[in-house]
LOVEXBA-351416 format. One record per residue (C-alpha): residue number from 0; residue in one letter; chain; x negated, y negated, z. Coordinates in pm, whole numbers. Layout:
BEGIN
NUM:a:A:X:Y:Z .
...
END
This chain:
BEGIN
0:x:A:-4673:-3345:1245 .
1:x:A:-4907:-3340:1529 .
2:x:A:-4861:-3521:1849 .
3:x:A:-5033:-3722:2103 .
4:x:A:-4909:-3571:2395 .
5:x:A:-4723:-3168:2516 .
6:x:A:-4388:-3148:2368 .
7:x:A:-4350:-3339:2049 .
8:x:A:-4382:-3695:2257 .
9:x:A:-4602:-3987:2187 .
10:x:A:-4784:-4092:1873 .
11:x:A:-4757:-3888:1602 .
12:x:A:-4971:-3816:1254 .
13:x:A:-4836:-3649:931 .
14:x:A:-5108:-3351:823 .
15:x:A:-5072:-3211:508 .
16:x:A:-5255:-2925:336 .
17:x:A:-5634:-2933:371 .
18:x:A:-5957:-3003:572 .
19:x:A:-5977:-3224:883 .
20:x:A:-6305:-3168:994 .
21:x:A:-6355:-3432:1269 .
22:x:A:-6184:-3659:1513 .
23:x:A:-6361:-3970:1319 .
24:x:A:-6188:-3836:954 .
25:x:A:-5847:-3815:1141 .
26:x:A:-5898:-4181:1256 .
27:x:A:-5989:-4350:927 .
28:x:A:-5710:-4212:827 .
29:x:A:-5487:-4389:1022 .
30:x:A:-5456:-4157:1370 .
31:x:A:-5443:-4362:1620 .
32:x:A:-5459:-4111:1922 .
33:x:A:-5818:-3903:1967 .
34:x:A:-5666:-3589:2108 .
35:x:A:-5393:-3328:1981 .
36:x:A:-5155:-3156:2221 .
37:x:A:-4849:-3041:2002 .
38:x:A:-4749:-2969:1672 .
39:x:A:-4422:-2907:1448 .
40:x:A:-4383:-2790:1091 .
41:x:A:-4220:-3000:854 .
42:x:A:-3956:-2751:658 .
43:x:A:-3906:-2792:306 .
44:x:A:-3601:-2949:202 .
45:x:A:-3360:-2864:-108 .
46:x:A:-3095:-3121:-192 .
47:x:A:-2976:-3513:-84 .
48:x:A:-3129:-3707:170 .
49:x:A:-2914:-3951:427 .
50:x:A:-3016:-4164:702 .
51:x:A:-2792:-4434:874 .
52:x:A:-3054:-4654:1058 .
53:x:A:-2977:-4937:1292 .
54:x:A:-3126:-5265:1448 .
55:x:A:-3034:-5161:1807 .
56:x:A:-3035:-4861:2055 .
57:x:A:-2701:-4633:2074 .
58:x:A:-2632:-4748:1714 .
59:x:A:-2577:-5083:1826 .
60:x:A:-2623:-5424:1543 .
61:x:A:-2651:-5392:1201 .
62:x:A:-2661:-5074:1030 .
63:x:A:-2747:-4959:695 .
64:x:A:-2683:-4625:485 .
65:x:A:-3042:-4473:358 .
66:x:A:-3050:-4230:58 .
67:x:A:-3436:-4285:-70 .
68:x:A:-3716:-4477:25 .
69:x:A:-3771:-4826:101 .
70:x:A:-4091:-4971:163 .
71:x:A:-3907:-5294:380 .
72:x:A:-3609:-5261:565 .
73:x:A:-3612:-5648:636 .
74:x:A:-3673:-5755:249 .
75:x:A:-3425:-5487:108 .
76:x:A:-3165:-5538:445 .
77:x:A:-3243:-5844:639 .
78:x:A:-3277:-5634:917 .
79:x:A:-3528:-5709:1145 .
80:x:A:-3584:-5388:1358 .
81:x:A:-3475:-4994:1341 .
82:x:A:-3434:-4855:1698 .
83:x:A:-3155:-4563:1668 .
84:x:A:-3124:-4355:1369 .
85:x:A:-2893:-4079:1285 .
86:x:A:-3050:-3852:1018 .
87:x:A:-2779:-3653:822 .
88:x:A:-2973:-3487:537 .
89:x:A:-3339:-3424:448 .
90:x:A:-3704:-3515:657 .
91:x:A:-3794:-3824:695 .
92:x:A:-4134:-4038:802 .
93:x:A:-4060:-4355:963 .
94:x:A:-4321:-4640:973 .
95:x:A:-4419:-4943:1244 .
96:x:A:-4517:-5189:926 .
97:x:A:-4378:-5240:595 .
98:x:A:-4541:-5059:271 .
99:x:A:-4556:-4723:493 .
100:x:A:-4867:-4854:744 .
101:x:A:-4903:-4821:1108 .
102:x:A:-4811:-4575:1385 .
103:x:A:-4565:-4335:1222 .
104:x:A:-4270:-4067:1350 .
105:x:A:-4153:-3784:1194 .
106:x:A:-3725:-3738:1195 .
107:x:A:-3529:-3410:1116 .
108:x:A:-3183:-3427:1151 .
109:x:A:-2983:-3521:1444 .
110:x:A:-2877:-3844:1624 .
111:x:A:-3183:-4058:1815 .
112:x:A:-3000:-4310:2013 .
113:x:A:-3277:-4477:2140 .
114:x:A:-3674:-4369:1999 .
115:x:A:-3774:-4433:2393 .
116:x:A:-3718:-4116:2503 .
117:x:A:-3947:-3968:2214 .
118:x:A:-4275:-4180:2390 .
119:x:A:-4257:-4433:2145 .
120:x:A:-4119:-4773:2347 .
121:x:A:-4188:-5082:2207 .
122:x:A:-4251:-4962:1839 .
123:x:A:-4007:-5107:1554 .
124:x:A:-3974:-4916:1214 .
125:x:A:-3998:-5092:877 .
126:x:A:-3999:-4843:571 .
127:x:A:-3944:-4505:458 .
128:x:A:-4069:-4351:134 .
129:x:A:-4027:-4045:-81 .
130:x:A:-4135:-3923:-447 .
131:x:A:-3932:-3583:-624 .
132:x:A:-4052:-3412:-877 .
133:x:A:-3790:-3175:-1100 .
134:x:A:-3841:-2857:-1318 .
135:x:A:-3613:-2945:-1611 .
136:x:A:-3596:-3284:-1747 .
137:x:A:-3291:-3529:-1636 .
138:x:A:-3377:-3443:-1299 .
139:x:A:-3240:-3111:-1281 .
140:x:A:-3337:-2766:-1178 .
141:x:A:-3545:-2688:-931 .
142:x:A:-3693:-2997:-722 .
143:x:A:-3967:-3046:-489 .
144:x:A:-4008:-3387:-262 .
145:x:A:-4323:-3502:-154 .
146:x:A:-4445:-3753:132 .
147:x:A:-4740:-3800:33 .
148:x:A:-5050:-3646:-179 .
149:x:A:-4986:-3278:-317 .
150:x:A:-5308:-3064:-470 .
151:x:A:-5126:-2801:-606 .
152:x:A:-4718:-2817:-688 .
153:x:A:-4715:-2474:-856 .
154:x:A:-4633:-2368:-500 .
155:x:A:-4316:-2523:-547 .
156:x:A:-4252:-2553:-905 .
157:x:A:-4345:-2357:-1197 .
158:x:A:-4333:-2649:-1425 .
159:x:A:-4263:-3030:-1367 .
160:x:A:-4058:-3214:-1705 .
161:x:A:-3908:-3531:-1492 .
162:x:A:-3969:-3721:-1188 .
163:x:A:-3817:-3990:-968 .
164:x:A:-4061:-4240:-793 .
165:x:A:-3869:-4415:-483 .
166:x:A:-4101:-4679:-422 .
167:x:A:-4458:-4757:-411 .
168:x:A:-4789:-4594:-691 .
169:x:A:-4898:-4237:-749 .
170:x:A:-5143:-4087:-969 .
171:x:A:-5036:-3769:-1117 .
172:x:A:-5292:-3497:-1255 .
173:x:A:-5296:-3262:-1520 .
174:x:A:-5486:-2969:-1335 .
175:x:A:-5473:-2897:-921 .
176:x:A:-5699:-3089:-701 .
177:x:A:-5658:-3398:-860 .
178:x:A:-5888:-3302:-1147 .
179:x:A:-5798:-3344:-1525 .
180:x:A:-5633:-3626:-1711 .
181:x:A:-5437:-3869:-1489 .
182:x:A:-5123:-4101:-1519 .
183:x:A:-5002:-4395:-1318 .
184:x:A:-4644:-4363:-1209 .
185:x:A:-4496:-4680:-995 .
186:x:A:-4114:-4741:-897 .
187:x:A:-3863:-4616:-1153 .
188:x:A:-3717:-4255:-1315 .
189:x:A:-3879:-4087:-1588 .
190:x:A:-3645:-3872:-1730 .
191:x:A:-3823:-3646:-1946 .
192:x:A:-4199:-3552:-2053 .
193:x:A:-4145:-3720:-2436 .
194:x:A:-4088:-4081:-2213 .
195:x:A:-4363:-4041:-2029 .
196:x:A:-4590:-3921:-2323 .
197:x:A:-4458:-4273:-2505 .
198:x:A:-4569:-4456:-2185 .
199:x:A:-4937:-4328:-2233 .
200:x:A:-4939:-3975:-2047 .
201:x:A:-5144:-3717:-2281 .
202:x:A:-5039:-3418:-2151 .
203:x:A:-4743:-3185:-2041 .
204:x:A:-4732:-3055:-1746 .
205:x:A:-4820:-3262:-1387 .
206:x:A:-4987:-3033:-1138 .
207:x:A:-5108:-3253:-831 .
208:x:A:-5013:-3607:-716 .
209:x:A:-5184:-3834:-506 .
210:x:A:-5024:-4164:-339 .
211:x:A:-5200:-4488:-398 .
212:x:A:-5206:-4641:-73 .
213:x:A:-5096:-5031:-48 .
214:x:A:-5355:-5232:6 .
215:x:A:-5362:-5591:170 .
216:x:A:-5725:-5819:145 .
217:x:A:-6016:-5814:-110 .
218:x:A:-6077:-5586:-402 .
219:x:A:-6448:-5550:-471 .
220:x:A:-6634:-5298:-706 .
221:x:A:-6966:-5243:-868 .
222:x:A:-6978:-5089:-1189 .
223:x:A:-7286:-4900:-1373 .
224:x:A:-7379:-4840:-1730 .
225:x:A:-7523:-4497:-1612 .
226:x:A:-7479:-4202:-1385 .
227:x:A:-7627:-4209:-1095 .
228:x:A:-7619:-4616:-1039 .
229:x:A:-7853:-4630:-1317 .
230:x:A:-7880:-4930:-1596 .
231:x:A:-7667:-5204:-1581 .
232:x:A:-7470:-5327:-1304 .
233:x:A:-7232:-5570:-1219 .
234:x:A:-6992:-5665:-930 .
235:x:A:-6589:-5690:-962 .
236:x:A:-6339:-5843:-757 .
237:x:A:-6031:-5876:-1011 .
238:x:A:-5890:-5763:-1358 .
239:x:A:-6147:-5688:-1653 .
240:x:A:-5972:-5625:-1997 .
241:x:A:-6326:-5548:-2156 .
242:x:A:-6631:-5511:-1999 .
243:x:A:-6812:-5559:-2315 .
244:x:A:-6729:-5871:-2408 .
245:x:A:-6766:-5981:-2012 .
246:x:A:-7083:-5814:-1907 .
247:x:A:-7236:-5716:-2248 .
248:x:A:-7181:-5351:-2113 .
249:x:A:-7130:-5060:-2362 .
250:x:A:-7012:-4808:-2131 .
251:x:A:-6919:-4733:-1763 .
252:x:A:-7057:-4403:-1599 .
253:x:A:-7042:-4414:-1266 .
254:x:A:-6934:-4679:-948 .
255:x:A:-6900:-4738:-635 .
256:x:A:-6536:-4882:-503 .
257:x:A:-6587:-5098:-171 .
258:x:A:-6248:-5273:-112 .
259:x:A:-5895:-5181:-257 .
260:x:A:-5776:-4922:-545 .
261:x:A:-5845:-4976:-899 .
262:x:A:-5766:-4804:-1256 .
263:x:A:-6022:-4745:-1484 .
264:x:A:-5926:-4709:-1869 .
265:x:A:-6123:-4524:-2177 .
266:x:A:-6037:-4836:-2424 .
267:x:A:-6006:-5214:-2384 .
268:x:A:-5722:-5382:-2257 .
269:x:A:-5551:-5107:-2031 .
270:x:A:-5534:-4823:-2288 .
271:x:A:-5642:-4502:-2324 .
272:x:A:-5682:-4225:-2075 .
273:x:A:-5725:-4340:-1706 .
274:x:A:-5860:-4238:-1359 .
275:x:A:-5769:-4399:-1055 .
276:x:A:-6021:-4508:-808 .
277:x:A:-5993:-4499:-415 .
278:x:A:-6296:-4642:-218 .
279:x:A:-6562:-4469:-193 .
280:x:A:-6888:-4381:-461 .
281:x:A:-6863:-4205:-795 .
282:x:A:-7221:-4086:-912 .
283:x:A:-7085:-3902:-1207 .
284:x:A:-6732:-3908:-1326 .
285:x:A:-6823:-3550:-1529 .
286:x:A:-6749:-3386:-1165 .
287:x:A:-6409:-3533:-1165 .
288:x:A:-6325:-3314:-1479 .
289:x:A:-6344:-3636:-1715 .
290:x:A:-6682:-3568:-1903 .
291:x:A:-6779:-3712:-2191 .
292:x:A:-6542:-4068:-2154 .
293:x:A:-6643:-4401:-2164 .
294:x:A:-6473:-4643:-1989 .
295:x:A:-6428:-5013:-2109 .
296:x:A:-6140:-5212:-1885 .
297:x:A:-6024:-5153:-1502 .
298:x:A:-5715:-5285:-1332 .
299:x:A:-5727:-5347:-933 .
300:x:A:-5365:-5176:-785 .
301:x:A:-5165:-5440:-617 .
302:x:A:-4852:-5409:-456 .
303:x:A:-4705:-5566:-731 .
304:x:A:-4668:-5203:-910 .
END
């Protein structure tokens, strides 16, 4: 975590592995502070996670027992606030809006009675989240818990055969750096590799995982027959079970993905191999390691996953 202000106080911004090369990056990606003045590692963690949160300072009003993520505390607990925690077990990221958005702080374990004296008065925390990964099916063996997108989990496993998603949509890859086949995970266990083959996953082994953000507003994205923007185009804003019989398109080889996160799928109606989408423009989809696929249906990602 890196921090706002000297001595772990003020806004704070969760940094995982890789390359922030600008002030203007940081921002877009949800800093909201333009300078950086401390920092603390986040140590892995090996076993259960607990949190007791409550609605007032010096655990005063309602209180609930945490042991994985939720994404509302006022849908899942009809509480309206968090301001005093008292982590027992595990790391934890704490969030100003539902669906993990908003100023953030990082909590190891130990009693907060009142998240004041940590710089951040006036905040109020709504959700949590958290996605483990296991070595042997049936959720044993070794296990590695991640807060957000990981490029390379051989660091930390030497094989993944089951996973538990807490809450909320990830993308999981068959190669590091996000680069292979894909697979959309949302909410639920998946106990075993043969499961998640049944569900649609073609291949064995899950290397990287990226976190689909939740997005609120418009989805909006142009698709193109060709690379490069070439032949024919058309504009999206919702669901397309077959581009051919909607556009008259054959294929799909490149796009450009202004508003929200979408799923893109080699056959008609949602089947097939997949790649998910984030904003931004996709020239060629042969340099995300997916060359020679066509694809013929896309799916926006709504919070509804």
């Amino acid at each position: 975590m890196v921090y706002e202000r000297n001595n772990y106080m003020g806004q704070q911004f969760f940094m995982k592995r890789g390359e922030y090369n600008d002030m203007q990056r940081m921002m877009s990606m949800g800093m909201m502070f333009d300078n950086m003045r401390s920092c603390r590692m986040i140590p892995y963690h090996r076993g259960q996670f607990r949190m007791k949160i409550y609605e007032r300072e010096n655990y005063g009003g309602q209180s609930n027992e945490m042991m994985d993520d939720c994404d509302n505390i006022q849908d899942r607990y009809r509480m309206s606030d968090c301001q005093s925690c008292n982590v027992m077990d595990g790391h934890w990221l704490m969030y100003e809006q539902a669906h993990y958005k908003g100023r953030m702080m990082y909590m190891r374990p130990g009693e907060y009675r009142s998240f004041k004296d940590m710089g951040m008065s006036g905040m109020r925390f709504m959700s949590m989240r958290r996605i483990t990964f296991y070595e042997e099916k049936n959720f044993q063996g070794r296990s590695y818990e991640c807060m957000s997108d990981c490029s390379d989990m051989s660091s930390y496993l030497t094989r993944c055969q089951s996973c538990r998603v807490e809450s909320g949509c990830f993308m999981v890859y068959e190669r590091n750096n996000y680069m292979g086949q894909q697979f959309f995970m949302k909410r639920g266990e998946y106990n075993d590799m043969q499961r998640m083959m049944s569900m649609g996953m073609m291949f064995d082994n899950m290397r990287s995982c990226r976190m689909i953000p939740y997005h609120r507003g418009q989805f909006r994205m142009k698709i193109y027959e060709r690379e490069n923007y070439g032949g024919q185009s058309n504009e999206m804003m919702d669901d397309c079970d077959n581009i051919q019989d909607r556009y008259r398109m054959s294929d799909c080889q490149s796009c450009n993905v202004m508003d929200g996160h979408w799923l893109m799928y080699e056959q008609a109606h949602y089947k097939g191999r997949m790649m998910y989408m984030r904003p931004g423009e996709y020239r060629s989809f042969k340099d995300m390691g997916m060359s020679g696929m066509r694809f013929m249906s896309m799916r926006r990602v709504t919070d509804m996953c």
